[in-house]
NULOLO-931047 format. One line per 8 residues: their letters; for each residue x, y negated, z negated of N, C-alpha, C, CB. Coordinates in pm, whole numbers, plus 50000, padded with zeros to 5 digits. Glycine has a CB too. Layout:
BEGIN
a> X Y Z X Y Z X Y Z X Y Z  ... $
END
This chain:
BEGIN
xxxxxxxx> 06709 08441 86457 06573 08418 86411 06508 08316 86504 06572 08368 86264  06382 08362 86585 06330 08261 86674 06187 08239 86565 06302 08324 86860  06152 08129 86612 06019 08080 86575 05925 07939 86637 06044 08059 86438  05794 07964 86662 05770 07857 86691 05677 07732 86622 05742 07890 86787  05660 07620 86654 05621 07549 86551 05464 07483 86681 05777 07421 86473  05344 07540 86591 05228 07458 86657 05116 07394 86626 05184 07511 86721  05043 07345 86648 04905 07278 86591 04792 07359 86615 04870 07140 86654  04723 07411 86522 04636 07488 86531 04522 07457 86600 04615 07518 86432 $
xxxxxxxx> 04444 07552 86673 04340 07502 86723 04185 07477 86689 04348 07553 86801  04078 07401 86694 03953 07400 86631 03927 07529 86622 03850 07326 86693  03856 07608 86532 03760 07704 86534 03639 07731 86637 03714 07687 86425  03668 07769 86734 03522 07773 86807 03387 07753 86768 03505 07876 86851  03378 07913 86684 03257 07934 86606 03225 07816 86511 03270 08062 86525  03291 07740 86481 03288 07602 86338 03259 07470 86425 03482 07570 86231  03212 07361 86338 03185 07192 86448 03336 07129 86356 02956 07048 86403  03359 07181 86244 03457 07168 86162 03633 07134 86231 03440 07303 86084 $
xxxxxxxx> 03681 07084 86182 03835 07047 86248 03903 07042 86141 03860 06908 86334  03890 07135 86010 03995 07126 85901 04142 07248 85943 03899 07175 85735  04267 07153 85927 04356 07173 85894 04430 07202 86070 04341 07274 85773  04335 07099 86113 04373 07116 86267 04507 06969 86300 04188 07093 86382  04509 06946 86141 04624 06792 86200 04761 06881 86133 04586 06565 86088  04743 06985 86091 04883 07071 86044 05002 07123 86152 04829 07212 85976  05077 07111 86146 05173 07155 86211 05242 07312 86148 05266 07034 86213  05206 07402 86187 05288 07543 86181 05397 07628 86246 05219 07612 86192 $
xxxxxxxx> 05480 07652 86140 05589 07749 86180 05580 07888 86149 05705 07711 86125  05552 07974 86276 05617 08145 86227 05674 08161 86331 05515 08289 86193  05699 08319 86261 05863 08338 86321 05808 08439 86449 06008 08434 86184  05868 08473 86530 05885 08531 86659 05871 08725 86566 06080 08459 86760  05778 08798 86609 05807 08956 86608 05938 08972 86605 05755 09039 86727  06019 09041 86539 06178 09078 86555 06218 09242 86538 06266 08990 86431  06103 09324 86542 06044 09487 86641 05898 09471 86663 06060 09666 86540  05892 09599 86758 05708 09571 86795 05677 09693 86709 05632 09588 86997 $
xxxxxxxx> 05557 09677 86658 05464 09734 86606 05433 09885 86615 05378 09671 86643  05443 09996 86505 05404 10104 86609 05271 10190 86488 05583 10227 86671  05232 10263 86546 05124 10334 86453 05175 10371 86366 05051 10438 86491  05091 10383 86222 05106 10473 86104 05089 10575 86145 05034 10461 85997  05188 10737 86099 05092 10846 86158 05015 10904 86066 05159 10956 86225  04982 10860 85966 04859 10877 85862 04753 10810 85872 04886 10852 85739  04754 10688 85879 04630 10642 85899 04598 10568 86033 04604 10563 85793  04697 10535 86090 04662 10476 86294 04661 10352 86252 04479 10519 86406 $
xxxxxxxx> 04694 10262 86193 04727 10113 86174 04860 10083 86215 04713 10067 86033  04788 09983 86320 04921 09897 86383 05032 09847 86255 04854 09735 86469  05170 09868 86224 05271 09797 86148 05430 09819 86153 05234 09818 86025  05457 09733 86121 05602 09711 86131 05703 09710 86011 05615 09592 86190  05853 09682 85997 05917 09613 85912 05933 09475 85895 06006 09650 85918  05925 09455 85981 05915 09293 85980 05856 09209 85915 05880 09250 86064  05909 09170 85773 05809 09101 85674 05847 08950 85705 05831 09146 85498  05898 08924 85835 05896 08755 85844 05747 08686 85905 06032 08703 85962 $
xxxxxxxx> 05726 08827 85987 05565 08794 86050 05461 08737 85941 05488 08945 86111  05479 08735 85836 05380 08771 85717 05412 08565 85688 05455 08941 85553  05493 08495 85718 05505 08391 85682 05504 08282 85809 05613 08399 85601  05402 08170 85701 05343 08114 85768 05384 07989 85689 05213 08161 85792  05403 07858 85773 05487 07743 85699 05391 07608 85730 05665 07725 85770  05359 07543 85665 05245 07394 85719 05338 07278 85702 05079 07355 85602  05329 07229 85767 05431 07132 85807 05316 06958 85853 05536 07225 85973  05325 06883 85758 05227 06778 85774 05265 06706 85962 05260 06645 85616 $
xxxxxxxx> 05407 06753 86007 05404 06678 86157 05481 06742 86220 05444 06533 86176  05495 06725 86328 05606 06826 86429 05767 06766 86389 05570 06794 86640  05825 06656 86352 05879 06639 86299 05979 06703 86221 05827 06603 86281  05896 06678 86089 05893 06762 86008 05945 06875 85983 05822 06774 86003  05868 06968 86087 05875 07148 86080 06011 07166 86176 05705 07249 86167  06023 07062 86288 06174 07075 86350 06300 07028 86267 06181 06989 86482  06301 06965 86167 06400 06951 86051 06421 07058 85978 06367 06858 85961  06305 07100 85910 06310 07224 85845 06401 07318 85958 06145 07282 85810 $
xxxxxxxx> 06329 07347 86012 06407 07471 86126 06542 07450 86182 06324 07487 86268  06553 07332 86177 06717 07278 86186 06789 07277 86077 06736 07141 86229  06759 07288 85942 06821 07285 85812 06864 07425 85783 06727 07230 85703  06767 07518 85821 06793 07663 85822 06867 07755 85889 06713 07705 85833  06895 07663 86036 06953 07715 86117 06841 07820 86200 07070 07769 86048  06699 07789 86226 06596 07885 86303 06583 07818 86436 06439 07902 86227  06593 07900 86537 06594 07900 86659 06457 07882 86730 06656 08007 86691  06388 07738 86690 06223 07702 86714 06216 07615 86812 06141 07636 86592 $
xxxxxxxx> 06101 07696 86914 06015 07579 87048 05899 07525 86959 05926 07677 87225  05840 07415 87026 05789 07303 86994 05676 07375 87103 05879 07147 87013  05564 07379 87040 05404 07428 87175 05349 07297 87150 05247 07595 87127  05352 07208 87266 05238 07112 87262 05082 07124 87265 05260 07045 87353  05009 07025 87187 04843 07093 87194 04818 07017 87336 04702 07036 87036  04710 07089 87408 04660 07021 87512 04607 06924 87446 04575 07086 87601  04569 06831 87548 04472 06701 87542 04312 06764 87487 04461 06618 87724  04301 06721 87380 04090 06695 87419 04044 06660 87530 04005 06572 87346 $
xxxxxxxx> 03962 06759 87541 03855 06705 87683 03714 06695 87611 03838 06841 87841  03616 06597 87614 03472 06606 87554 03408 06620 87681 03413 06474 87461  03291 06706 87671 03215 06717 87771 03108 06605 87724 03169 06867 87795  03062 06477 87725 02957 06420 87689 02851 06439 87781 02981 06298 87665  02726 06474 87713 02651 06546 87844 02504 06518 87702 02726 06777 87921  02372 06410 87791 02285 06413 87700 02186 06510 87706 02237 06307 87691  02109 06519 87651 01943 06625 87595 01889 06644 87751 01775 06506 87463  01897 06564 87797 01810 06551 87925 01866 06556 88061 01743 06430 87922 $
xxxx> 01983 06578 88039 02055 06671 88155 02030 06789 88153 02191 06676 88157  01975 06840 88035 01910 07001 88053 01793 07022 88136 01861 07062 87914  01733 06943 88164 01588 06932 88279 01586 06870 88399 01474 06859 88229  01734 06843 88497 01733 06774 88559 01777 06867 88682 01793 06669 88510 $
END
């Protein structure tokens, strides 16, 4: 069982940053995906894909995954970059 554990990223579309201090674990695909031949939807057996774990720190979610015996990388978040840029750099 592989899985990895990461910090979610802001919402683009949103100015919002909820639930971006969470730390998450899922598990790695374990077959790929193939069509229904009734209806053409991508799916699998794989009901581990379906779980999703919040973990208040990276910590944390690497204990868990060590208690279970799950075979989890650690994805670091990049750094913030702010572009600070005022009103009036638009006319310049």
């Amino acid at each position: 069982m592989a899985a990895r554990i990461f910090q979610r990223t802001k919402n683009p579309m949103q100015s919002g940053r909820a639930l971006t201090d969470l730390w998450v674990l899922e598990f790695e695909p374990a077959e790929a995906k193939k069509p229904d031949p009734l209806t053409g939807w991508a799916g699998s057996g794989d009901t581990r894909q379906q779980i999703s774990l919040r973990f208040p720190d990276a910590d944390a979610a690497k204990a868990y995954a060590d208690k279970y015996g799950i075979e989890a990388r650690i994805e670091t978040t990049p750094p913030r970059r702010l572009k600070i840029q005022a009103y009036a750099d638009n006319f310049r």
